[in-house]
C-alpha positions in Angstrom: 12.7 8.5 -24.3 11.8 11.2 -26.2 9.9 12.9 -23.0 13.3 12.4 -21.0 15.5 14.2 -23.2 13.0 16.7 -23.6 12.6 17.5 -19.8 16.5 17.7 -19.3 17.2 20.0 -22.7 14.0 22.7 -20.6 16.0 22.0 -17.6 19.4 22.8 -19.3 17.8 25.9 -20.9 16.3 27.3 -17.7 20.0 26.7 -15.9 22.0 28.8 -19.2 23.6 25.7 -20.3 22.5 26.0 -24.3 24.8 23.5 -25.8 23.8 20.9 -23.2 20.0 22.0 -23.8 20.6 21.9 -28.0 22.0 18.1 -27.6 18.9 17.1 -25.4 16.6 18.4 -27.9 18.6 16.5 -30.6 18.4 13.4 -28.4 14.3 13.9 -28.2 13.9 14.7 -31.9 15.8 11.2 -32.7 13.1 9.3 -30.8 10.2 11.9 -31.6 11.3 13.6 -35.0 8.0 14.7 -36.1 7.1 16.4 -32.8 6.6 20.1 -33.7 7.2 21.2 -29.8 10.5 20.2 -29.4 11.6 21.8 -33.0 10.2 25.0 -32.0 12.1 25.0 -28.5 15.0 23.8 -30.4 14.9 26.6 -32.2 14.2 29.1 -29.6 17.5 27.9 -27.5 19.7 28.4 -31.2 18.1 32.0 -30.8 19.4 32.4 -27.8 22.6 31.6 -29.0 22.3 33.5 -31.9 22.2 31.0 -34.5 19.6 32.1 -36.7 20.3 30.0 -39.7 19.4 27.0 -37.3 16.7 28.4 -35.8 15.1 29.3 -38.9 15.8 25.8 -40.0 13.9 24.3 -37.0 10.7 26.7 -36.9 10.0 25.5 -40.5 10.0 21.9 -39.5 7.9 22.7 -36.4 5.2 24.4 -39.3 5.8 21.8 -41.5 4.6 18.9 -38.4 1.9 21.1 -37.3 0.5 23.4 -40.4 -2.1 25.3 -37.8 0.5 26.7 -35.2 0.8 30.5 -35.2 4.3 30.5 -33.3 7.0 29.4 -35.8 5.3 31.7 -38.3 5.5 34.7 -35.9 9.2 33.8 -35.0 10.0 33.5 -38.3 8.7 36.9 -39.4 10.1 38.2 -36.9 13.5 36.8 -37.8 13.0 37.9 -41.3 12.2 41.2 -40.1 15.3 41.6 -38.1 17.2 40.7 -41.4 15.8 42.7 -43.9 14.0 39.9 -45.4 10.8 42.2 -45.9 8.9 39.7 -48.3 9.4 36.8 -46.7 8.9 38.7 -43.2 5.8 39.7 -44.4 4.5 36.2 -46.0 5.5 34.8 -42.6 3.1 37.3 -40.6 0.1 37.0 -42.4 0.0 33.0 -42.3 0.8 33.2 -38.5 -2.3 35.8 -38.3 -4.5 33.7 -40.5 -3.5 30.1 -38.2 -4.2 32.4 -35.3 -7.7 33.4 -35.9 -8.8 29.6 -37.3 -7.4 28.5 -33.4 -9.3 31.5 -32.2 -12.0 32.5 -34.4 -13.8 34.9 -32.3 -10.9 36.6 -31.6 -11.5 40.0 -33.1 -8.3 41.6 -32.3 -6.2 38.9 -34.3 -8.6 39.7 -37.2 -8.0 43.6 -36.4 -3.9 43.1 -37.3 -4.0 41.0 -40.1 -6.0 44.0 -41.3 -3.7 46.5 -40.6 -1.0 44.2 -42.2 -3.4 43.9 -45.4 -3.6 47.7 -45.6 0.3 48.2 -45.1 0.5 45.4 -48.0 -1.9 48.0 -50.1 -4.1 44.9 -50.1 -7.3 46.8 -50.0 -9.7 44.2 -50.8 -8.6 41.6 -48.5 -8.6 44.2 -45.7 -12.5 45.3 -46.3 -12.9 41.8 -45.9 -11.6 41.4 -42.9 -12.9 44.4 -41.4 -16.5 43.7 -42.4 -15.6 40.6 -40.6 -14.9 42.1 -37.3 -17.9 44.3 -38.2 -20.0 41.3 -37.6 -18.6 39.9 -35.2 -18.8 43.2 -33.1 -20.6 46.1 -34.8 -19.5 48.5 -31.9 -16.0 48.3 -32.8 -14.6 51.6 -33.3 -11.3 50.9 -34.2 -12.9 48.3 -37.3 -14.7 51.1 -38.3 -11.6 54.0 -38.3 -9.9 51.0 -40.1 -12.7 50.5 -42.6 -12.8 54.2 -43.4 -9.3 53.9 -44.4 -9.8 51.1 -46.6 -12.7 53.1 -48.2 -10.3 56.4 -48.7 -7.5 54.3 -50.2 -10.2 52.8 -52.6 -11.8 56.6 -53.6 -14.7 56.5 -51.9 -14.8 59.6 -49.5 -18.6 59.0 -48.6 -17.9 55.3 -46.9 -15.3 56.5 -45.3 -16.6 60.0 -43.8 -19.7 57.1 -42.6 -17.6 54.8 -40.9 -15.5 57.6 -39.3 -18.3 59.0 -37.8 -19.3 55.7 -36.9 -16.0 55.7 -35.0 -16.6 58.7 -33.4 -20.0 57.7 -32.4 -18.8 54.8 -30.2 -15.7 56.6 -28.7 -16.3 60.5 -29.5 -12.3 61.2 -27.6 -11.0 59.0 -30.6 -7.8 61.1 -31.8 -7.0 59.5 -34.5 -10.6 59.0 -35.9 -10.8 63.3 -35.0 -8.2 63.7 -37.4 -8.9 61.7 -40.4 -12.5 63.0 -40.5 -10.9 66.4 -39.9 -8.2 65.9 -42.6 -11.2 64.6 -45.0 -13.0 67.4 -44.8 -9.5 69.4 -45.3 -9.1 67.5 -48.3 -12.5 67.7 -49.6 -13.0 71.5 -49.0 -16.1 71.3 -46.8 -17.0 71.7 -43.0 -13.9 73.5 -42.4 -15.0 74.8 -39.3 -16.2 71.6 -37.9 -12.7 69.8 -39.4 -10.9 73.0 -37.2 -12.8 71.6 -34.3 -11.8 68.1 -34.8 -8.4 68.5 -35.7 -7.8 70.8 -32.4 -9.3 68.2 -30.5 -7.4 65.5 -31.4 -4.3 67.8 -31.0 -5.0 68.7 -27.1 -4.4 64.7 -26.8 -1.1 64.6 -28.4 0.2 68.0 -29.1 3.2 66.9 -31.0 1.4 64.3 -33.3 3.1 65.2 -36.6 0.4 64.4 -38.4 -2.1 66.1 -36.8 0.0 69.7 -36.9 0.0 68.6 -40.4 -3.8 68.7 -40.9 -3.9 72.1 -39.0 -1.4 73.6 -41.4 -3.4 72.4 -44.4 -7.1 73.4 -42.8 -5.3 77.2 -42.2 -3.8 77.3 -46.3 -7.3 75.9 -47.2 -8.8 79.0 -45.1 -6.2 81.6 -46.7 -4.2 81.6 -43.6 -1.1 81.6 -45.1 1.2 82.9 -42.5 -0.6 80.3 -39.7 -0.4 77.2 -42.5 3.4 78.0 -43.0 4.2 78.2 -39.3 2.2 75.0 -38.6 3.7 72.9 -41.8 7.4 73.8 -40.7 6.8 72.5 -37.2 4.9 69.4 -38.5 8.2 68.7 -41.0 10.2 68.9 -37.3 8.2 66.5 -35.8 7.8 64.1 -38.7 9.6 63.3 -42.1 6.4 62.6 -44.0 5.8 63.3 -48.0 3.0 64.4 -47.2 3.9 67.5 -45.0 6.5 68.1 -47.3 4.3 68.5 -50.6 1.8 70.8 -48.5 5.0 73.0 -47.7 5.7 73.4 -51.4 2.1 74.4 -52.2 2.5 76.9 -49.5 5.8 78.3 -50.3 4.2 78.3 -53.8 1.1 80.9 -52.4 4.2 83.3 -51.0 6.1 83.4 -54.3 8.9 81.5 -52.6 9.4 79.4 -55.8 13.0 77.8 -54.3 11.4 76.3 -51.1 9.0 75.6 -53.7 10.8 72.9 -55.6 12.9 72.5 -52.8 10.1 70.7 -50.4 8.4 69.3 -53.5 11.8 67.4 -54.4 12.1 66.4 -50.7 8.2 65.1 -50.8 9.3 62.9 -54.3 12.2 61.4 -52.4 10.7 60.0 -49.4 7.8 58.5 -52.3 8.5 58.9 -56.3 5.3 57.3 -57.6 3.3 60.9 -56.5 2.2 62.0 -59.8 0.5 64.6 -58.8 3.4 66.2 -57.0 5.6 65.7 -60.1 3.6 67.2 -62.3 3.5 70.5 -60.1 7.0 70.3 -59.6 7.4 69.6 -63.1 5.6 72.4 -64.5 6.7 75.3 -61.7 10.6 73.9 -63.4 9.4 74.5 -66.8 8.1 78.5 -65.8 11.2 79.3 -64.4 13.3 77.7 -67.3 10.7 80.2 -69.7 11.0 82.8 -67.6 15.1 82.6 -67.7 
């Protein structure tokens, strides 16, 4: 019975009709309630018809009768998503990533995006981890090892991650955005600026309008005491992309020229888009406090 109903509520789906699909399902799930297949195409067809407070109600019974499935988890952060629900988005991802490499555990590209969505979580530990993971699963990953390096730069260490980047680069040496971040690292660090000029140019003949990567030009010219060639670069990278990053190197440069407005001015921009830079609050802070001294 339960197979008949279902057959007709696919049919009645394929054909448009979605009320006379939603009652077939309904018919299947009396004679098969714990099936987890029909409550996830129940709750596909109440997408369909917008109905989301259903749907989500039906993709959490379909986990509930089958725990390992990836699907209802990845519908339902993508519902989430859709509504703002970041948290709950975000807890509904990462156990649809984590059913998804137990059904496929070799699988190295599922382990690659629950490591991404570790590092946007700031979950630094659980995404060395899983990159080490795909390490040995496949040491001549490059993307596992650009990924690794950022892991290793969020956590301080600048020597891992300069390793692993030209681990990267070793494997796939046209990698732009491997060329960058050792570039930028360098930048940051004060060292091999001629090799980071290099990099960074390389990276930007592949995307020319990459904001970051105009970015990391601009800072690698103020670094060399370009000052004229940083500020040109670092306005056009704040065109192409509303980072706080850009906008904190604009200050510093605006800084250099004695342009002490555009000063504060891009350093309160860089503080809106992410409070919790100390650093950049202390400048801004202290650049406030000599003009108040100096009026």
């Amino acid at each position: 019975m339960a197979l008949s109903h279902y057959i007709m509520a696919v049919m009645y789906d394929r054909m448009g009709q979605l009320d006379k699909a939603v009652e077939e399902y309904k018919r299947a799930l009396k004679a098969d309630y714990a099936n987890p297949v029909i409550h996830l195409n129940l709750a596909a067809t109440y997408l369909y018809q917008n109905n989301f407070d259903k749907a989500v109600e039906e993709l959490k019974l379909a986990s509930s009768f089958d725990p390992q499935s990836a699907e209802p988890h990845a519908i339902l952060a993508l519902i989430y998503s859709l509504q703002k629900k970041g948290d709950l988005a975000s807890a509904e991802y990462e156990a649809a990533l984590k059913n998804a490499s137990r059904l496929q555990p070799k699988n190295i590209e599922i382990y690659k995006n629950l490591g991404i969505f570790y590092l946007q979580q700031k979950n630094f530990q659980a995404a060395q981890n899983v990159y080490q993971m795909v390490l040995e699963l496949s040491s001549a990953d490059p993307e596992a090892h650009f990924y690794l390096a950022d892991v290793y730069n969020e956590l301080g260490d600048k020597q891992k991650a300069e390793d692993h980047l030209k681990k990267a680069l070793g494997l796939k040496a046209d990698y732009p955005e491997a060329l960058n971040f050792l570039g930028y690292l360098y930048v940051e660090q004060n060292k091999n600026l001629d090799k980071a000029e290099v990099m960074i140019k390389k990276a930007l003949e592949q995307d020319s309008d990459n904001g970051a990567y105009v970015d990391s030009l601009g800072w690698l010219y103020f670094r060399k005491g370009k000052i004229d060639a940083a500020k040109k670069q670092l306005i056009r990278a704040s065109g192409l992309l509303e980072d706080p990053v850009i906008f904190d190197h604009l200050g510093d440069v605006y800084l250099a020229v004695g342009d002490e407005e555009n000063a504060l001015l891009y350093w309160e921009k860089s503080l809106k888009l992410d409070p919790a830079q100390a650093a950049v609050r202390e400048k801004l802070d202290r650049l406030q406090k000599q003009l108040s001294e100096k009026n």
